[in-house]
C-alpha positions in Angstrom: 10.3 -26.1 -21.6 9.2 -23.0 -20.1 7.7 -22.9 -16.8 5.3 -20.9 -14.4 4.8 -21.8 -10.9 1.6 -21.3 -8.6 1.9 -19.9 -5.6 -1.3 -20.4 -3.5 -1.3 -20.4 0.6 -1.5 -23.8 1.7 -4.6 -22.4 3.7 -7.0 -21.9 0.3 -5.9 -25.5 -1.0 -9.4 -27.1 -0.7 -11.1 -23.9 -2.1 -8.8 -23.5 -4.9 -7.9 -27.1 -5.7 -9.9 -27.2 -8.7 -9.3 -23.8 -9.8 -5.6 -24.9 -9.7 -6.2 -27.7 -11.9 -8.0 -25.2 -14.4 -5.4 -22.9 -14.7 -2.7 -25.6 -14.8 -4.7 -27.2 -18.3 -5.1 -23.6 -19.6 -1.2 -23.0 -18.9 -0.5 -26.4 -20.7 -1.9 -25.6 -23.7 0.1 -23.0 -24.4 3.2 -24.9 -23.5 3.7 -24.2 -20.1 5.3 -27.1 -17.5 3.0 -26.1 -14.1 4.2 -26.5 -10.8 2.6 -25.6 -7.1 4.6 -24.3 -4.5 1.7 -24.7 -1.3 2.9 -21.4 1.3 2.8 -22.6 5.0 2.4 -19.3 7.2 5.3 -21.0 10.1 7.7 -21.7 7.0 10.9 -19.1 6.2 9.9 -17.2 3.4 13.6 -17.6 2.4 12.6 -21.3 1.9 10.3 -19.9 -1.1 12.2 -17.3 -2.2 15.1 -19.6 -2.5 13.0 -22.2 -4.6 11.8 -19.8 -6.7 15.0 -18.3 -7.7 16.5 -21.7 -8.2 13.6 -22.9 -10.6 13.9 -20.4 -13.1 10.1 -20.1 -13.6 9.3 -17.6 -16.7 5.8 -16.7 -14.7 4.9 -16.8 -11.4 1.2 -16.5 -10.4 0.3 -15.8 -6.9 -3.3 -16.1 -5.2 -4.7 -14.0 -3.2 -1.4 -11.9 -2.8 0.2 -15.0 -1.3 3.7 -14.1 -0.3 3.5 -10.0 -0.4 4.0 -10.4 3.5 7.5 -11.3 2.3 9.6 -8.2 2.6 12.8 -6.9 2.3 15.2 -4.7 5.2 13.5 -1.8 3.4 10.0 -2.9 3.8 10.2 -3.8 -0.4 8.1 -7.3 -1.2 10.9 -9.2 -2.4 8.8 -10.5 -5.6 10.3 -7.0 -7.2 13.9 -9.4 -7.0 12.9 -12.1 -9.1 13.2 -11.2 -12.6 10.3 -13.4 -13.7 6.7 -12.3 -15.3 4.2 -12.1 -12.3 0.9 -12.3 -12.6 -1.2 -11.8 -9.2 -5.1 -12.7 -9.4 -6.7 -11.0 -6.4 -10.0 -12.7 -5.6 -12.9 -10.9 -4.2 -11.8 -7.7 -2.2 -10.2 -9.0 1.1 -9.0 -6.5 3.7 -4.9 -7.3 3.4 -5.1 -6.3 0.0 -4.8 -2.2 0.3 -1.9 -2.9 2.6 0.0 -4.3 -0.3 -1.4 -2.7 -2.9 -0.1 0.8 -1.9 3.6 -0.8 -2.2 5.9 -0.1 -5.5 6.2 -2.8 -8.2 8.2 -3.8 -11.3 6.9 -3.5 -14.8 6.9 -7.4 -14.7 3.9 -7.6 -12.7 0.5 -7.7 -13.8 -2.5 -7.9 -11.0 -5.9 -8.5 -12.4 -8.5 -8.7 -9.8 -12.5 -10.0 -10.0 -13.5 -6.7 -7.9 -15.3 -3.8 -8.9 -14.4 -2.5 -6.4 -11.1 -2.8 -6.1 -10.6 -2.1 -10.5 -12.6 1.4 -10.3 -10.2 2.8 -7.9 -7.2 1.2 -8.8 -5.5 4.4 -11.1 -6.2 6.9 -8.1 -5.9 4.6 -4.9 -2.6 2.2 -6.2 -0.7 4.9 -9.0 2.3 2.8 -8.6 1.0 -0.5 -9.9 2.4 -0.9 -13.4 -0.8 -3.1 -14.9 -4.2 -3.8 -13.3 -7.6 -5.6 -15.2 -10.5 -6.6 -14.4 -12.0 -10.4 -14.6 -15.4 -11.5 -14.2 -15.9 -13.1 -10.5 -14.5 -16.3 -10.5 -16.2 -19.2 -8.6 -14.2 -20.4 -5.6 -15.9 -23.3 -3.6 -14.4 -27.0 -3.1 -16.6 -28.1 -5.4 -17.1 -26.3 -8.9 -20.5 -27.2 -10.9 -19.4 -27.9 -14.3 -20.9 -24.6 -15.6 -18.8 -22.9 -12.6 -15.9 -24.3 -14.3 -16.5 -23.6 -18.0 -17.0 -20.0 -16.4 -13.7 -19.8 -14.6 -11.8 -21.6 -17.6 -12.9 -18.9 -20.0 -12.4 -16.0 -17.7 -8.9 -17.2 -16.8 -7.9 -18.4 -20.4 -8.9 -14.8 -21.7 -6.8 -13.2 -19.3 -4.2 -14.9 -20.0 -4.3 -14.9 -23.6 -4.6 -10.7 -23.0 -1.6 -10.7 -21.4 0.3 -12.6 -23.5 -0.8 -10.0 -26.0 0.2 -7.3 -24.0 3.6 -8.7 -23.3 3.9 -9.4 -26.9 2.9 -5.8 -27.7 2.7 -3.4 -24.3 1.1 -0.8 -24.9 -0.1 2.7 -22.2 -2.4 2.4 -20.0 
C-alpha cells in the first residue's frame, strides 16, 4: 500500500489535531495508509530522519516547515536526501519561514502556502523553489465548526488532487 507520513511539531498538536484527521480521510480516499510522526524540539533530528528513511513513505507532508531546522554539514535541509514526494503546506505567514525559504530544493517538493503574501512574491523572493501554490486560508483552531471543516477539506482535497495532476503531467511554471 502506498504511504505518506505527517510530519507536524508536537507543539501545533491541539491546533491541528483535526486538521490532521482531515487530511488523513482525504489521503485515504485516494489509497493512501497515513501515519504521524509528532516532532519534539529536545529530540535528535537523526531520530526522524532515520524513521523516515526506514518507512519508505511515497509522500511526506510537513506543517509549518516542521523539520527544515534539520540540516546538513553544509547548511543543506536534509529533506533534499530523502527521495520521497514532499509536500510542505505553510500556514499563515510566520517569521521562520523566509529563513528557509531562501534555501535550494529538489524537484520533489511542492510548498503551497494560504498567504498572499507569501504566494505574490514567491518567483522573485524564493527563485530556487521548484513548485509553489496558493490555497485559500485554512482554519486552524482546536475546535473546527463544521463549516470550518467542509472549508478546509475542500481546499486541501483540491490541492491535492492538483498535484497529483501535476505529478501525473508536470508541466512549467
Amino acid at each position: 500500500m502506498k504511504k505518506v507520513v505527517f510530519l507536524c511539531d508536537k507543539m501545533l498538536e491541539m491546533i491541528m489535531r483535526e486538521n490532521l484527521l482531515i487530511f488523513r480521510n482525504i489521503w485515504e480516499e485516494q489509497g493512501y495508509e497515513a501515519m504521524e510522526l509528532l516532532v519534539e524540539e529536545q529530540k535528535s533530528p537523526d531520530i526522524y530522519m532515520n524513521e523516515l528513511a526506514a518507512l519508505e513513505e511515497d509522500f511526506l507532508v510537513t506543517f509549518a516547515m516542521t523539520g527544515f531546522s534539520w540540516c546538513d554539514l553544509l547548511e543543506r535541509v536534509r529533506f533534499n536526501t530523502l527521495a520521497t514526494m514532499q509536500i510542505h503546506i505553510l500556514m499563515g505567514n510566520l517569521p521562520h519561514y523566509d529563513l528557509f525559504l531562501r534555501k535550494e530544493y529538489g524537484i520533489q517538493c511542492f510548498f503551497i502556502t494560504d498567504s498572499n503574501a507569501l504566494f505574490s512574491d514567491w518567483k522573485t523572493k524564493y527563485p530556487l523553489l521548484p513548485y509553489m501554490d496558493r490555497i485559500p486560508t485554512l482554519y486552524m483552531a482546536e475546535h473546527l465548526t463544521e463549516v470550518e471543516k467542509m472549508a478546509n477539506y475542500a481546499n486541501l482535497r483540491e490541492m491535492l488532487l492538483k498535484i497529483f495532476a501535476f505529478i501525473k503531467k508536470p508541466v512549467v511554471l
